[in-house]
N, C-alpha and C positions, 0 to 999 in steps of 0.2 A: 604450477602456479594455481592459488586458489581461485575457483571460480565465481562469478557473480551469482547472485540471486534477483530476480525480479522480483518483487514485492509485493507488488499489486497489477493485475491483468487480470480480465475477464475471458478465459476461456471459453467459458460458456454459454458466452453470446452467440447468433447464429453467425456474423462475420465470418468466424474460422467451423463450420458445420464442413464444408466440403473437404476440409484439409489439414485437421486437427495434428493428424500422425505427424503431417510434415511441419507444421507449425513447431511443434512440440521438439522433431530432430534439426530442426536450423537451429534453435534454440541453444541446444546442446552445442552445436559445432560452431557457435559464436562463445564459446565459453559461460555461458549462460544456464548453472549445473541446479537450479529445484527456482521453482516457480509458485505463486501464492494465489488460486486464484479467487474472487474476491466475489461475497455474495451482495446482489442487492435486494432480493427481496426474499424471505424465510418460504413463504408459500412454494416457490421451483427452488427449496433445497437440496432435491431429489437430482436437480443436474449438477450440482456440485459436489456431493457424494458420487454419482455417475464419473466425474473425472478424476477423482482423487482416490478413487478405488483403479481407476484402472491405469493411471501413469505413477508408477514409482515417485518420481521427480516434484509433480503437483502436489500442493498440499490446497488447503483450502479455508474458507471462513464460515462462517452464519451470520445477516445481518440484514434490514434493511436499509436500502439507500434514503436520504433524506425526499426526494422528489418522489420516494414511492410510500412514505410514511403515512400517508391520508390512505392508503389500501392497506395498512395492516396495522392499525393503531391498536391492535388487538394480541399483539404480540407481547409477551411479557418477560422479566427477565427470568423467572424460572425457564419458559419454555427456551429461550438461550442457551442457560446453564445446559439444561439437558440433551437438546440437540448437539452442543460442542464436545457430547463426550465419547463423542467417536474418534478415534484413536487420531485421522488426519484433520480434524479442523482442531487448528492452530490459533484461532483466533475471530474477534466479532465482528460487524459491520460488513460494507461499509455504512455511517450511521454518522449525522451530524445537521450541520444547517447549511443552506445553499438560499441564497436572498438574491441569485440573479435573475431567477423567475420567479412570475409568480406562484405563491403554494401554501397549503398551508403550513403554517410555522407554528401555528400550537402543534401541531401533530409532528412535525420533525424534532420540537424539543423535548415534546415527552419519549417520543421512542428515540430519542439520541439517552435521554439519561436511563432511560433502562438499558440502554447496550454499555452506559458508563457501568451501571451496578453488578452489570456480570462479568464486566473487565476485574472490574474490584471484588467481585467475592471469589471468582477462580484463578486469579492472576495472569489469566491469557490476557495479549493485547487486541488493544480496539483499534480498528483502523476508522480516522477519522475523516469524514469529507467537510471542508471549509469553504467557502466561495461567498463571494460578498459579501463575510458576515464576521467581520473580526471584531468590531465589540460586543457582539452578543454571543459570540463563540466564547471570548476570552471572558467572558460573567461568567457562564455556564462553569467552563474548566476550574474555572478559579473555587465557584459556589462548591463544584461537586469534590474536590480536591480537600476542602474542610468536611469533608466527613471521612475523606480518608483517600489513601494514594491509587492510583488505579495503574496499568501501564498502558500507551496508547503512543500511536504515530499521526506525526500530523502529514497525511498523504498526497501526493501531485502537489507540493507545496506551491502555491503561486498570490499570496496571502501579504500583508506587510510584516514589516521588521518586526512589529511590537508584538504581534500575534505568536512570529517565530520566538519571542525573545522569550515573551510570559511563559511559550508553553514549555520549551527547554526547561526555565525556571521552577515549573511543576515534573519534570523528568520526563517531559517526553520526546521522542522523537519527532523526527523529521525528515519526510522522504521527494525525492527530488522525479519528477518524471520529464519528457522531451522538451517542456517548457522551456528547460535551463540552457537549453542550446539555440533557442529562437534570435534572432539578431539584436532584438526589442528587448529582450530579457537581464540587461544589465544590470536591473534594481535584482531582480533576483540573484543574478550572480555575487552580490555581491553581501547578499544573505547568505545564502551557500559560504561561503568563504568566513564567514563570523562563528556556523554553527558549530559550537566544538565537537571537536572531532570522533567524540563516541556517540554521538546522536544521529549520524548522517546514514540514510538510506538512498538504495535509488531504483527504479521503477520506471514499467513502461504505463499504466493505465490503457494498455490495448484492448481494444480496438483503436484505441484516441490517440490524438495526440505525438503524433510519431515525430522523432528526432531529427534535424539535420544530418542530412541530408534525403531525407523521405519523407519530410512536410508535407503535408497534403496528400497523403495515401494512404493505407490501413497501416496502423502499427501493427506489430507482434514481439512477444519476447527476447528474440533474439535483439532486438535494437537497443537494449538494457543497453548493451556495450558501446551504445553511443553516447547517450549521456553519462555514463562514468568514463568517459575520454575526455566533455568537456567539464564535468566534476574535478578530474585532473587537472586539469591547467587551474580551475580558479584557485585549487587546493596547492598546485606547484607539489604535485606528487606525480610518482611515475604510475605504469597502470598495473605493477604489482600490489603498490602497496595502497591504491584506489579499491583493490579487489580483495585486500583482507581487510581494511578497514572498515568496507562496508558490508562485508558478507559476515564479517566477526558481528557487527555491531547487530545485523538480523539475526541473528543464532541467540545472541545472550536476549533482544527485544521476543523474538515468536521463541518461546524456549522447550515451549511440545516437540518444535520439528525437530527432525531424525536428523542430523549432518553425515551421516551414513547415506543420506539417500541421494547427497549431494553427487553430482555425475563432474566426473575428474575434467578438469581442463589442460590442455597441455602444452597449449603456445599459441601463436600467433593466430588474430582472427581470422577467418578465411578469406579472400579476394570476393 
């Protein structure tokens, strides 16, 4: 059976510092076979090369987070391009707009559109952070989109319908993290279930975030395999074909990463 991919987790937060090895083989033994982990700020690059040099399975990005874009407004999209060209980073960000805090928002937008311009000039995808901010997210994509196509995922989606709908409608994706199993999460579920079927990813955003039934405690990779159980049901698929649909749909989306590196899954999730 193909295995899942996690999408988006932060490895290299100090959360999992004591216990990386084991993080990394629950992961695996949940069916859970390469993992993305996801930069937020260019400056401690150097930890995510550190992980994606040393775990086969991990692969990794370059980017800064929207909340940390006032420390590194200094970042450009050359120094992007040329950080990504190390063989495992797969992909930019994470980079976008977040309007639930306060921050600054000139500086998230101009370092969100330079992580657009190195998505577009090298064709890797941008992992996008959206949070309270779907009309000025959905300018931005639309404005950057007339100069030319870029590839990108809209990640931890928990954003409205029109947000989802626009961005599909520019080709991108759309990755789903533990949100989509929250009891509350209806309206989401019910976007999930509309996005067509090659667009769909799915994702822990760990540390955060963790799935039903471990709400309120550290996520980790291996819980992917929760929310693609409740991905299932909204989709009325079984969890084979939950796990090529979406592991397909990462391969063709990040398309540097190795599917060689992907670690075999072979049944049922463990007890």
């Amino acid at each position: 059976m193909t295995a899942l991919v996690d999408s988006h987790c932060h490895l290299d937060f100090p959360d999992f510092e004591a216990e990386r090895d084991a993080v990394v083989a629950r992961a695996h033994a949940a069916g859970v076979g390469l993992m993305v982990t996801i930069s937020t700020r260019v400056r401690r690059f150097d930890q995510i090369l550190g992980l994606v040099e040393r775990y086969p399975s991990v692969f990794g990005t370059v980017g800064t987070h929207p909340q940390n874009a006032h420390e590194e407004v200094d970042v450009t999209t050359e120094e992007l391009v040329t950080l990504a060209e190390h063989p495992k980073i797969v992909g930019f960000g994470e980079a976008g707009l977040d309007f639930h805090y306060p921050g600054d928002y000139a500086a998230q937008e101009h370092g969100f559109r330079a992580h657009i311009a190195a998505a577009r000039e090298t064709g890797l995808p941008l992992v996008i952070h959206a949070r309270s901010a779907d009309e000025a997210m959905i300018g931005i994509l639309e404005d950057e989109a007339g100069k030319g196509a870029f590839p990108a995922v809209l990640h931890c989606f928990s954003s409205g319908a029109e947000l989802a709908r626009r961005g599909v409608a520019l080709g991108l994706y759309v990755s789903f993290s533990g949100i989509l199993t929250f009891k509350r999460s209806d309206d989401l579920r019910a976007i999930a279930a509309e996005v067509p079927e090659d667009r769909l990813l799915v994702e822990t955003d760990a540390p955060y975030l963790a799935p039903e039934p471990f709400r309120g405690r550290r996520n980790e990779p291996a819980h992917t395999a929760n929310t693609a159980a409740v991905l299932a049901k909204v989709r009325g698929w079984d969890e084979a074909r939950t796990r090529d649909v979406t592991t397909d749909n990462f391969f063709r989306l990040f398309n540097k990463t190795d599917r060689n590196a992907l670690v075999s899954y072979e049944g049922a999730i463990p007890a």
